[in-house]
C-alpha positions as MATLAB code, in Angstrom:
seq = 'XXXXXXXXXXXXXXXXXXXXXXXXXXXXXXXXXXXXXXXXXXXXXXXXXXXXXXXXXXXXXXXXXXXXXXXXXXXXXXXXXXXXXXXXXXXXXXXXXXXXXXXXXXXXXXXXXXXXXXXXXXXXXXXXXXXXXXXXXXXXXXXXXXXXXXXXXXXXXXXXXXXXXXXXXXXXXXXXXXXXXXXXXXXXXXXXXXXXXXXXXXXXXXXXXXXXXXXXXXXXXXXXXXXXXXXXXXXXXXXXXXXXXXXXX';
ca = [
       9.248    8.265   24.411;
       5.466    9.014   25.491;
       4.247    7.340   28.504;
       1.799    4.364   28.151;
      -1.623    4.841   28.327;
      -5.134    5.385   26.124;
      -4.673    7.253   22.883;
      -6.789    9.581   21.159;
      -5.777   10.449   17.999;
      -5.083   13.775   17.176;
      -7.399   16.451   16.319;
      -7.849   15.769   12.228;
      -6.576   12.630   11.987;
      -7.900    9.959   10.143;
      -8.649    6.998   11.166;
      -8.535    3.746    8.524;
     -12.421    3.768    9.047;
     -12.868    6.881    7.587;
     -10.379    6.500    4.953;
     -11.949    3.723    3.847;
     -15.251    6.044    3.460;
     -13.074    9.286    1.822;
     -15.791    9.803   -1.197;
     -14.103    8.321   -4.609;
     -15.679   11.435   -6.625;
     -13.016   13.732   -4.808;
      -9.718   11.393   -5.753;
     -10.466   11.054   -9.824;
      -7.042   10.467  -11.620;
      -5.100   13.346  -12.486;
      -2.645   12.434  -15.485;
      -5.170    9.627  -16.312;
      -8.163   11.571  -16.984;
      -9.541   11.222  -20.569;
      -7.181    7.985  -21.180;
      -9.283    5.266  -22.978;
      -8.121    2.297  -24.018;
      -7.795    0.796  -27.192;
      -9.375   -2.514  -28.656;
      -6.723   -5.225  -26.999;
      -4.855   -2.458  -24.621;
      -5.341   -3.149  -20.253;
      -5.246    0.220  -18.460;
      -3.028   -0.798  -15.687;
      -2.309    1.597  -12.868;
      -0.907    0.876   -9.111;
       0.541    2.214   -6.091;
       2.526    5.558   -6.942;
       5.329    4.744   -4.218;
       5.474    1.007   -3.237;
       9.160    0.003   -4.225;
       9.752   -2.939   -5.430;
       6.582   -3.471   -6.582;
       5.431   -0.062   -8.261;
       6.274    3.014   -8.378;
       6.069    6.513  -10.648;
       8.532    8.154  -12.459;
       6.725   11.266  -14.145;
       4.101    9.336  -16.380;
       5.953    6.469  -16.038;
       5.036    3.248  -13.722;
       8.259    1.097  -13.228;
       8.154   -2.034  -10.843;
       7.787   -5.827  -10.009;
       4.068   -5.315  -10.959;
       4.051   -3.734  -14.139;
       6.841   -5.824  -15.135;
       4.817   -9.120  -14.357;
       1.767   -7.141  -15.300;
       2.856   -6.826  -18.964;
       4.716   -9.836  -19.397;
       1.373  -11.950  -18.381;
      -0.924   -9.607  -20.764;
       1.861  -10.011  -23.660;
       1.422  -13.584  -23.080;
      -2.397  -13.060  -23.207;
      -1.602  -11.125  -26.463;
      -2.693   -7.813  -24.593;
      -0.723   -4.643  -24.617;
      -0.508   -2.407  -21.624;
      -1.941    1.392  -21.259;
       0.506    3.165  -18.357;
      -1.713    5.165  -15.918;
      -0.174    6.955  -13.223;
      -2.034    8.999  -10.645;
      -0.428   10.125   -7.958;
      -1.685    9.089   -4.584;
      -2.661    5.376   -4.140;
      -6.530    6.689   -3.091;
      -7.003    7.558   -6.781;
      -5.721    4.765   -7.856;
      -7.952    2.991   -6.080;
     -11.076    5.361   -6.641;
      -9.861    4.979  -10.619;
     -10.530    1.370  -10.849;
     -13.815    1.318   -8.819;
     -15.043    3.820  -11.585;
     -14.267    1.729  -13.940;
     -10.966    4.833  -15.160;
      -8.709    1.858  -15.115;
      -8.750   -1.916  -15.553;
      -5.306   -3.052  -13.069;
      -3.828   -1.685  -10.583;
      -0.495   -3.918  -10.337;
       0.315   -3.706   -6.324;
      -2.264   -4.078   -3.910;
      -2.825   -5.648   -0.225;
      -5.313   -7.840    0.849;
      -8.706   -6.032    1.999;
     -11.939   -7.569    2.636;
     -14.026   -4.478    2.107;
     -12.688   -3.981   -1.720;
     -13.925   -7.721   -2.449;
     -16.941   -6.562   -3.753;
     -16.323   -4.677   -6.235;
     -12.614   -6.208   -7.630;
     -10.799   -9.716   -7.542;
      -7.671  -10.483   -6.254;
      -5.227  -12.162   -8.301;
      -2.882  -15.250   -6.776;
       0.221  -12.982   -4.786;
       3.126  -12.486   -6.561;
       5.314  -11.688   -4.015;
       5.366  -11.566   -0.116;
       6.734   -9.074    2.617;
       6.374   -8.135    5.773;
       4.658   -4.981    7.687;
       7.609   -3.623   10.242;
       7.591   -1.161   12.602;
      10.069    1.408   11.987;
      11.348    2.935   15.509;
      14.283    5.677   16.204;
      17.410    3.896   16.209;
      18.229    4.861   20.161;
      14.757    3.044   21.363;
      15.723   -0.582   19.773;
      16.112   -1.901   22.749;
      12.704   -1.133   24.537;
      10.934   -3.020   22.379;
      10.985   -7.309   22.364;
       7.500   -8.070   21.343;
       4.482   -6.715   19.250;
       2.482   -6.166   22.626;
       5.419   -3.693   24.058;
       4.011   -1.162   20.861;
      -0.003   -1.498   22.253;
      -0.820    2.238   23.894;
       1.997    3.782   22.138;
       1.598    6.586   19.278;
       2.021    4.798   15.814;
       1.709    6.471   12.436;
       0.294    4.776    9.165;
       0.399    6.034    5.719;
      -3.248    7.766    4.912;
      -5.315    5.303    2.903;
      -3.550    1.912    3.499;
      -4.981   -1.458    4.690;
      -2.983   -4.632    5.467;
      -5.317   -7.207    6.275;
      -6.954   -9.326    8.673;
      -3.491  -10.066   10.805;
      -2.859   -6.062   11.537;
      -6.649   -5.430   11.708;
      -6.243   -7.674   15.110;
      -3.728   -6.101   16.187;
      -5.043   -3.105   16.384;
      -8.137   -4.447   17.610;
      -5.762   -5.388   20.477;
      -4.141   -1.993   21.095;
      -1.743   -1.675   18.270;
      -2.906    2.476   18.069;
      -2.579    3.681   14.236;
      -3.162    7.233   13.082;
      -3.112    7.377    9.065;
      -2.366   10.968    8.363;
      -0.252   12.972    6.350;
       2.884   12.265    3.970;
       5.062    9.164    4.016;
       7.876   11.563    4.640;
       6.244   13.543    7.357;
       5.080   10.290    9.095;
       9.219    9.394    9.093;
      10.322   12.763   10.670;
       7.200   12.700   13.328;
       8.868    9.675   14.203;
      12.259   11.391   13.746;
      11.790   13.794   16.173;
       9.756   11.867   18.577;
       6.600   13.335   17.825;
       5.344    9.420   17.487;
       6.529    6.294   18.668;
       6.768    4.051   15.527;
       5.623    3.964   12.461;
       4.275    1.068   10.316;
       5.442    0.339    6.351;
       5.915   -3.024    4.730;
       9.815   -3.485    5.508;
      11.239   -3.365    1.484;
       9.167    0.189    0.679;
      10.703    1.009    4.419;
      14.059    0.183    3.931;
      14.661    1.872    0.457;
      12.479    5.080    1.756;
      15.050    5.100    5.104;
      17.734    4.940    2.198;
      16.457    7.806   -0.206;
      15.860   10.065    2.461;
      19.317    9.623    4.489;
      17.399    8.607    7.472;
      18.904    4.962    7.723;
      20.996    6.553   10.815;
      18.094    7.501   12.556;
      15.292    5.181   11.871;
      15.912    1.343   12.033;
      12.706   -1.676   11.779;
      12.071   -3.325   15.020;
      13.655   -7.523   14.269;
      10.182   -9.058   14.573;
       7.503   -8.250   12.007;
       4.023   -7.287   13.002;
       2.492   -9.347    9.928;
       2.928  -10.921    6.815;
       1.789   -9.750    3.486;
       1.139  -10.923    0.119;
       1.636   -8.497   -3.043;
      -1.427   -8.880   -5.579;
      -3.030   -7.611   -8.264;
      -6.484   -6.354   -8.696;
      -8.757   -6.143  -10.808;
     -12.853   -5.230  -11.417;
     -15.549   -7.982  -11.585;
     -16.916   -6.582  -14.783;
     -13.526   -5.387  -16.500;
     -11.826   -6.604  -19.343;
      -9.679   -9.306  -16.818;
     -12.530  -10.892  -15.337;
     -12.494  -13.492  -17.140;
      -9.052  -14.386  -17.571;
      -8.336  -14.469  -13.802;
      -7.125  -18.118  -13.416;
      -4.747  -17.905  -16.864;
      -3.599  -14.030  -15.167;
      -2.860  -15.548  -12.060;
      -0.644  -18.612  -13.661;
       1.046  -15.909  -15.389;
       2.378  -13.795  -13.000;
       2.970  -16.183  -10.615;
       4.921  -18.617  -13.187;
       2.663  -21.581  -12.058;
];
């Protein structure tokens, strides 16, 4: 375990500032490019590896989204368009260029609220810390994380409540793979690192690192699963009937 104290991240790490600022012309969609949609068909895209909620299998995308997703636009009498992509940046990059019209699974984040809507959430979770199994105990509070080395995955935001806390201390370095983030942690190379606790669990699972790697008990904050949308797309208008939809209200 590293010693308290101030952090710097590491040389070439990115910070969720300058994700946020990655240039969308350099994360276009790959197995999406050229896809148009028909007359009555919703291009709906989403997080490539966010289980429950979405995730790709080859140019498929499977999930608690896309199954609400294309229930609601059935109701709607809408079909659904598939559109996979990879990495969740060009997902994202895809729907503020107007490449895709949903994007099933999505957080909470201020800065996207100009250019898409949220729908209602669909579901809620919580953001964990995920710690080596043999350092449990040293941790009993949020605050016992703050100057620590903590690992998030490279483009993700979860809101106002973890935005504090890392105004606070909570220190966050979004670089590299999901599964390089786990075996930094692994192999103490980092203290913690940060997923929302069902994509966590089943990624400790898949990997065979559930002996290793364990969530702290308390959760750092709560999140709600959404959908989102563009202001000028095809949904725009049908936000209130979308979000009774999915949310069975």
């Amino acid at each position: 375990m590293r010693a308290r104290g101030a952090y710097r991240p590491a040389a070439g790490a990115i910070t969720r500032r300058h994700t946020l600022a990655i240039g969308a012309a350099a994360l276009l969609p790959l197995s999406a490019r050229g896809a148009r949609a028909d007359s009555g068909a919703i291009r709906a895209g989403g997080n490539p590896a966010w289980f429950p909620y979405s995730w790709e299998e080859g140019e498929r995308l499977r999930g608690l989204g896309m199954d609400r997703a294309e229930a609601a636009l059935g109701h709607l009498g809408l079909t659904v368009l598939p559109m996979t992509f990879g990495r969740w940046p060009r997902a994202l990059a895809a729907l503020a260029h107007g490449q895709v019209d949903l994007l099933v699974s999505a957080l909470w984040n201020a800065e996207r609220t100009a250019q898409m809507l949220y729908t209602a959430p669909y579901a809620t979770d919580d953001v964990c810390a995920f710690v080596r199994r043999q350092d449990l105990e040293r941790y009993h509070a949020v605050a016992d994380l703050f100057g620590r080395v903590g690992l998030a995955p490279l483009g993700s935001a979860y809101g106002a409540d973890m935005d504090a806390l890392e105004a606070r201390g909570l220190n966050l370095e979004r670089s590299g793979t999901i599964t390089g983030m786990l075996q930094r942690v692994r192999h103490a190379r980092a203290d913690y690192c940060v997923l929302v606790r069902q994509n966590g669990l089943h990624l400790l699972a898949s990997l065979d690192l559930a002996d290793d790697l364990a969530p702290l008990p308390f959760p750092l904050a709560p999140v709600q699963v959404r959908m989102l949308i563009t202001r000028d797309g095809p949904l725009a208008g049908r936000l209130e009937a979308l979000n009774g939809l999915i949310t069975g209200v």
